[in-house]
PyMOL CGO cylinders between C-alpha atoms (Angstrom):
from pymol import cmd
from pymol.cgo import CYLINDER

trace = [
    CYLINDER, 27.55, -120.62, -94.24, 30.38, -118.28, -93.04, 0.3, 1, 1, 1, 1, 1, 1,
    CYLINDER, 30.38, -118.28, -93.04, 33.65, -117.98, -95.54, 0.3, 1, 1, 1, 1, 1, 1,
    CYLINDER, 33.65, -117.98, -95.54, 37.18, -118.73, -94.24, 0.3, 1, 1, 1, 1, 1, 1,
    CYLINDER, 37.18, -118.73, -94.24, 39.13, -115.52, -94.74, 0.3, 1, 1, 1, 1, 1, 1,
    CYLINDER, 39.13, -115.52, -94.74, 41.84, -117.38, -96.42, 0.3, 1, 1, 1, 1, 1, 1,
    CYLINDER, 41.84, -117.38, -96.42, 39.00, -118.47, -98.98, 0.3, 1, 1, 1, 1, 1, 1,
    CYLINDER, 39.00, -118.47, -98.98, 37.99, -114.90, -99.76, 0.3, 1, 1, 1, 1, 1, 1,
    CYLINDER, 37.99, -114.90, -99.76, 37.65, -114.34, -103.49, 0.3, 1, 1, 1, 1, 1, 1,
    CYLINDER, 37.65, -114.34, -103.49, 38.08, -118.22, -104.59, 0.3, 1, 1, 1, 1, 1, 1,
    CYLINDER, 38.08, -118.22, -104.59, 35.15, -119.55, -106.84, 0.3, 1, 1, 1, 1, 1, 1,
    CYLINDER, 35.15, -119.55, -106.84, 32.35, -121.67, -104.74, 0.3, 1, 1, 1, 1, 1, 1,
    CYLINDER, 32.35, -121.67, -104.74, 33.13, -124.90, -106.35, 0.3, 1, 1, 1, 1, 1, 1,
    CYLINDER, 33.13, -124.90, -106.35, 36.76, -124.61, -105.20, 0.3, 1, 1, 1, 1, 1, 1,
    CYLINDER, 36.76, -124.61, -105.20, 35.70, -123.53, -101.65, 0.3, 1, 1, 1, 1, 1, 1,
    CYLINDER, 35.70, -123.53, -101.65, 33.04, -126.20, -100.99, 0.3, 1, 1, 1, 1, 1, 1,
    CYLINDER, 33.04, -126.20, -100.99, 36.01, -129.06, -102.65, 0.3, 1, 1, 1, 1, 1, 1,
    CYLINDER, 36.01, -129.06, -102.65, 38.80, -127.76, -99.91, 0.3, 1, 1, 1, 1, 1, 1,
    CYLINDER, 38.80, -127.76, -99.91, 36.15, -127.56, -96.96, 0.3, 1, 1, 1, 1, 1, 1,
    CYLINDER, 36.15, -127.56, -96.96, 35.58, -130.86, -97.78, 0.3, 1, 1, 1, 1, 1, 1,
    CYLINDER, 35.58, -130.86, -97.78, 39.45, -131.60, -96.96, 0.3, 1, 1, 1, 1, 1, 1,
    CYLINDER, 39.45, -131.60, -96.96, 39.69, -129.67, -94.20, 0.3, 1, 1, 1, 1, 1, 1,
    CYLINDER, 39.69, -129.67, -94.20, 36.58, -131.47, -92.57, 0.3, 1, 1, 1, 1, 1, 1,
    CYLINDER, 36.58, -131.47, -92.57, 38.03, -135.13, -93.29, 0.3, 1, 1, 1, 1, 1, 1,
    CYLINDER, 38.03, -135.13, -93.29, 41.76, -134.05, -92.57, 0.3, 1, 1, 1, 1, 1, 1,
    CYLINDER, 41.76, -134.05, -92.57, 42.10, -132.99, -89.01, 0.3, 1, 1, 1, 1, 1, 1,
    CYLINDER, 42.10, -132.99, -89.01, 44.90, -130.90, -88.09, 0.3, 1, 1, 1, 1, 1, 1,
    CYLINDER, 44.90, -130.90, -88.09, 45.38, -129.24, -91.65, 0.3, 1, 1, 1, 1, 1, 1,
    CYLINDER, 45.38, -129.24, -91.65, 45.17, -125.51, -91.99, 0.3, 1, 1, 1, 1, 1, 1,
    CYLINDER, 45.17, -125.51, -91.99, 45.20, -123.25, -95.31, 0.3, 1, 1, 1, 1, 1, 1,
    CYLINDER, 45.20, -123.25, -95.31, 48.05, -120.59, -95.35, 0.3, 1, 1, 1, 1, 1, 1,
    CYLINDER, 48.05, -120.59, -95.35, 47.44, -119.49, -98.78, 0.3, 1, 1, 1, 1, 1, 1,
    CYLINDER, 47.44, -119.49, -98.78, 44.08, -118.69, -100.81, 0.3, 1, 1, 1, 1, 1, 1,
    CYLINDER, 44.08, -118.69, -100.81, 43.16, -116.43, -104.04, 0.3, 1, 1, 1, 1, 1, 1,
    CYLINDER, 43.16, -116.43, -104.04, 46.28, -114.56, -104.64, 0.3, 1, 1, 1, 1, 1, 1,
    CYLINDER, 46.28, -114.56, -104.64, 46.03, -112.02, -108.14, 0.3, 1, 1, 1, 1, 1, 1,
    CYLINDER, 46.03, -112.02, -108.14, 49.30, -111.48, -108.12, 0.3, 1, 1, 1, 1, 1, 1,
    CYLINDER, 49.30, -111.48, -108.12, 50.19, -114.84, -109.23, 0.3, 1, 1, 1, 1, 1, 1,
    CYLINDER, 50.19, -114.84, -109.23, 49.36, -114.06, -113.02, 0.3, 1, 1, 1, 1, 1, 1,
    CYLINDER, 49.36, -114.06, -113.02, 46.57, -115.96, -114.97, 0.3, 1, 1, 1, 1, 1, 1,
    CYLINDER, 46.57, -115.96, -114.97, 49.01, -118.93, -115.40, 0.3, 1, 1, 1, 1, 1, 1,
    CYLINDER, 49.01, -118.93, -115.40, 47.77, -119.89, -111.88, 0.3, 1, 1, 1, 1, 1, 1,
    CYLINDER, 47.77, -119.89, -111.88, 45.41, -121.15, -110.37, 0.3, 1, 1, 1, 1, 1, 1,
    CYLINDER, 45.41, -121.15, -110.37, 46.33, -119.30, -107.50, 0.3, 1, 1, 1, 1, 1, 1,
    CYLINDER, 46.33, -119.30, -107.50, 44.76, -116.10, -109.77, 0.3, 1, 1, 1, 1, 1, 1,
    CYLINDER, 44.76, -116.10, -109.77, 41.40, -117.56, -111.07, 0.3, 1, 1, 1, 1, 1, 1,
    CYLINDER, 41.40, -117.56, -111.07, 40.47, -118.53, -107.47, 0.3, 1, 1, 1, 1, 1, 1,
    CYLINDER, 40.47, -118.53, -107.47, 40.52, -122.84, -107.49, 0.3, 1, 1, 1, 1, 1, 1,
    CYLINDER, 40.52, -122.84, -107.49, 43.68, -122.84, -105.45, 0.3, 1, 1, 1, 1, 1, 1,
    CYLINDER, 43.68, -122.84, -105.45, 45.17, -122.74, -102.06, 0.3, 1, 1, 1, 1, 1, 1,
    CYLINDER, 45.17, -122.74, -102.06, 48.14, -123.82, -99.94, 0.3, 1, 1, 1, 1, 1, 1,
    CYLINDER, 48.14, -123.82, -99.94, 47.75, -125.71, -97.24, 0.3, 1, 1, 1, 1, 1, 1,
    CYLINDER, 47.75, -125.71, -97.24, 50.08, -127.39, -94.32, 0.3, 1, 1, 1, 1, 1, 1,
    CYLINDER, 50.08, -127.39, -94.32, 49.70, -130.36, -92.00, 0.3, 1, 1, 1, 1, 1, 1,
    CYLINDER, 49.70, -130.36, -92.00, 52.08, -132.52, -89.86, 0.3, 1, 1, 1, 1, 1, 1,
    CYLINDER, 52.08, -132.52, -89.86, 51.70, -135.18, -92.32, 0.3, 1, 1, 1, 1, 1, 1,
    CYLINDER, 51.70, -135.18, -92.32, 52.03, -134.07, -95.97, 0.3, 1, 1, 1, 1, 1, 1,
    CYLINDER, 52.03, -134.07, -95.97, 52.51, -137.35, -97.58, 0.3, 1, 1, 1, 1, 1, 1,
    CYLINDER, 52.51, -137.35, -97.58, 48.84, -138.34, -95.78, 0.3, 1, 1, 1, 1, 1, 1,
    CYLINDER, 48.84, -138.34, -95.78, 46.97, -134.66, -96.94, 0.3, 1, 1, 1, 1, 1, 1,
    CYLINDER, 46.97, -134.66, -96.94, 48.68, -135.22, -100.38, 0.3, 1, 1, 1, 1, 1, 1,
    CYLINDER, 48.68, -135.22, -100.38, 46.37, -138.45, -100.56, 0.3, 1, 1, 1, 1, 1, 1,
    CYLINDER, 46.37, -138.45, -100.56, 43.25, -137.35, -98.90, 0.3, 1, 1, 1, 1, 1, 1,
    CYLINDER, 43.25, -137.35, -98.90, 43.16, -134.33, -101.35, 0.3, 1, 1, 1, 1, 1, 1,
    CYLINDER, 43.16, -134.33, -101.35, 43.82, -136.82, -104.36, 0.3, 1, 1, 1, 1, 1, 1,
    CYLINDER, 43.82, -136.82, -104.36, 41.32, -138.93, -103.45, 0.3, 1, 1, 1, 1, 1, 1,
    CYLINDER, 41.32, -138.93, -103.45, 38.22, -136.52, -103.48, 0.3, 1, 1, 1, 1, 1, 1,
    CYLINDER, 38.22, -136.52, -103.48, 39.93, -134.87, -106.77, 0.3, 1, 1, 1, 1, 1, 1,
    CYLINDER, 39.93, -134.87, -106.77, 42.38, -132.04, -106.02, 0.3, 1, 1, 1, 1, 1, 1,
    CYLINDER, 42.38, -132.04, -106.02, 45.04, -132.00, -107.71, 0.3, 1, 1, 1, 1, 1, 1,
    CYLINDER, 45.04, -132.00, -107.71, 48.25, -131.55, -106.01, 0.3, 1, 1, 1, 1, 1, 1,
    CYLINDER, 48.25, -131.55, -106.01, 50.51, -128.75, -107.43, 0.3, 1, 1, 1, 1, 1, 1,
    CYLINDER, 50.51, -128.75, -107.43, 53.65, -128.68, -105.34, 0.3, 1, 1, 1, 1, 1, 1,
    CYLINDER, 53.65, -128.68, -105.34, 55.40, -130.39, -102.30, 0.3, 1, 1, 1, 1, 1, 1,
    CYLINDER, 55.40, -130.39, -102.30, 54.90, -126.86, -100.05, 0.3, 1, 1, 1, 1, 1, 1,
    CYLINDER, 54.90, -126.86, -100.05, 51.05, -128.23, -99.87, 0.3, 1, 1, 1, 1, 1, 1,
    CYLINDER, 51.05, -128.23, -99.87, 50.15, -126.07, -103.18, 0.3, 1, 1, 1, 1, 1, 1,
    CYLINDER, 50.15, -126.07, -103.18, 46.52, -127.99, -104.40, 0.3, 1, 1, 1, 1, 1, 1,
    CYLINDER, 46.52, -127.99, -104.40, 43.56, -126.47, -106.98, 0.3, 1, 1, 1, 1, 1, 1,
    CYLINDER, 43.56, -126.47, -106.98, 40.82, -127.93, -107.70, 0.3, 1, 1, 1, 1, 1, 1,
    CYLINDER, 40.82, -127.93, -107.70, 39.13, -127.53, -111.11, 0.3, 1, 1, 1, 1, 1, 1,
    CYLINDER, 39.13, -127.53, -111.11, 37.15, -129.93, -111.99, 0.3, 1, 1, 1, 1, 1, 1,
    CYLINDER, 37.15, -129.93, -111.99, 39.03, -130.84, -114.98, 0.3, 1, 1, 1, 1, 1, 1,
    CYLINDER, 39.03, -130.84, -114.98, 39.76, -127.33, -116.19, 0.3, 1, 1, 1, 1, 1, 1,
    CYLINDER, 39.76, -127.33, -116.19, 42.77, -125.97, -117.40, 0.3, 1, 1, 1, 1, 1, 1,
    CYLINDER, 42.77, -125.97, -117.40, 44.39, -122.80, -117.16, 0.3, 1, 1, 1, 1, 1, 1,
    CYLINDER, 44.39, -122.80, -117.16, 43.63, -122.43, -120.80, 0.3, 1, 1, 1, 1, 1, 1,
    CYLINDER, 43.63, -122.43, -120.80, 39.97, -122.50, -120.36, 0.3, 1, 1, 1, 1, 1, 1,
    CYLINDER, 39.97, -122.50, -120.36, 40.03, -120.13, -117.72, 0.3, 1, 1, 1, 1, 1, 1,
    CYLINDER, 40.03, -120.13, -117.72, 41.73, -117.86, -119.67, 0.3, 1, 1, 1, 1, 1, 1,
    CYLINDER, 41.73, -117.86, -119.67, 38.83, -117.82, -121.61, 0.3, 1, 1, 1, 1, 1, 1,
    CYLINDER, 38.83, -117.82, -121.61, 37.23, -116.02, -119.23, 0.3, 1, 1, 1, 1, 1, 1,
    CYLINDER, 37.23, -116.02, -119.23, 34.01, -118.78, -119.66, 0.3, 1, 1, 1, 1, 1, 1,
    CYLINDER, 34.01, -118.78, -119.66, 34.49, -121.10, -116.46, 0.3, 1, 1, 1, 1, 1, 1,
    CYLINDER, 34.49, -121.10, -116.46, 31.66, -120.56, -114.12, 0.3, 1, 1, 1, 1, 1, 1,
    CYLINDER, 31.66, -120.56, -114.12, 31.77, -120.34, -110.00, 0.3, 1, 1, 1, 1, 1, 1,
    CYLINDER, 31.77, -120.34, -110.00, 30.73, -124.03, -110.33, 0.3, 1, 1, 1, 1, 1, 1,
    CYLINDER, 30.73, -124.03, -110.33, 33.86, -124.78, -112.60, 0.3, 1, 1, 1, 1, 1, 1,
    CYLINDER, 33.86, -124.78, -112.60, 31.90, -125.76, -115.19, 0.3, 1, 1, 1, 1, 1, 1,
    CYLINDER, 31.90, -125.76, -115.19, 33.09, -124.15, -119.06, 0.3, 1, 1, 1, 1, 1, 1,
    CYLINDER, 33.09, -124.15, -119.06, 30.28, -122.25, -120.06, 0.3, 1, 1, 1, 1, 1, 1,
    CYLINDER, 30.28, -122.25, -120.06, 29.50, -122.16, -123.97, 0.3, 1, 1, 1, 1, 1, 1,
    CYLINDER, 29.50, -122.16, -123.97, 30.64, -119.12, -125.94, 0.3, 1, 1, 1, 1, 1, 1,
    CYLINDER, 30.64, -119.12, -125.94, 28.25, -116.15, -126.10, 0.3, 1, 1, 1, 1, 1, 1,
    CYLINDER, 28.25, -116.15, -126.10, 26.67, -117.25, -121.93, 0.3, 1, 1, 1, 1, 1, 1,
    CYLINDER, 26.67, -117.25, -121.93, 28.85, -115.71, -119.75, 0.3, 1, 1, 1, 1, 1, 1,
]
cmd.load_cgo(trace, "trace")
């Protein structure tokens, strides 16, 4: 399986969930992926989100909802975590699957 660009240091878990958009959503594109600048109180930094546009935001809002991204701003800003916070990534424990591993396994 070939990587988008824009998906180039997000976790796998994260990848495979906005693929899945992109494959059911036709016409939306990603304009934004893993972005360290952001800071670790994003999920922009720990690689689970992106940005993404379409003619019809209201409609990709839902779609992404519906298969369980969350939906972070009105400019198309989604992560998906799989119930994560940003607190447990800052422990450094989540895995690429965006599972929390236990303490002392990572």
């Amino acid at each position: 399986m070939t990587i988008r660009a824009e998906f180039t240091g997000m976790l796998p878990a994260a990848i495979e969930k906005f693929e899945q958009l992109l494959s059911s959503f036709a016409g939306a594109a990603v304009v934004k992926g893993y972005n360290s600048a952001a800071g670790p109180d994003s999920f922009f930094y720990w690689g689970a989100a992106c940005r993404m546009e379409a003619g019809n935001m209201a409609a990709l809002k839902s779609a992404a909802q519906a298969i369980g991204i969350t939906w972070l701003s009105d400019d198309g800003d989604m992560a998906y975590t799989n119930g994560l916070t940003i607190d447990d990534f800052k422990t450094y424990r989540v895995s690429g699957n965006l599972e929390l591993m236990p303490e002392g396994e990572v």
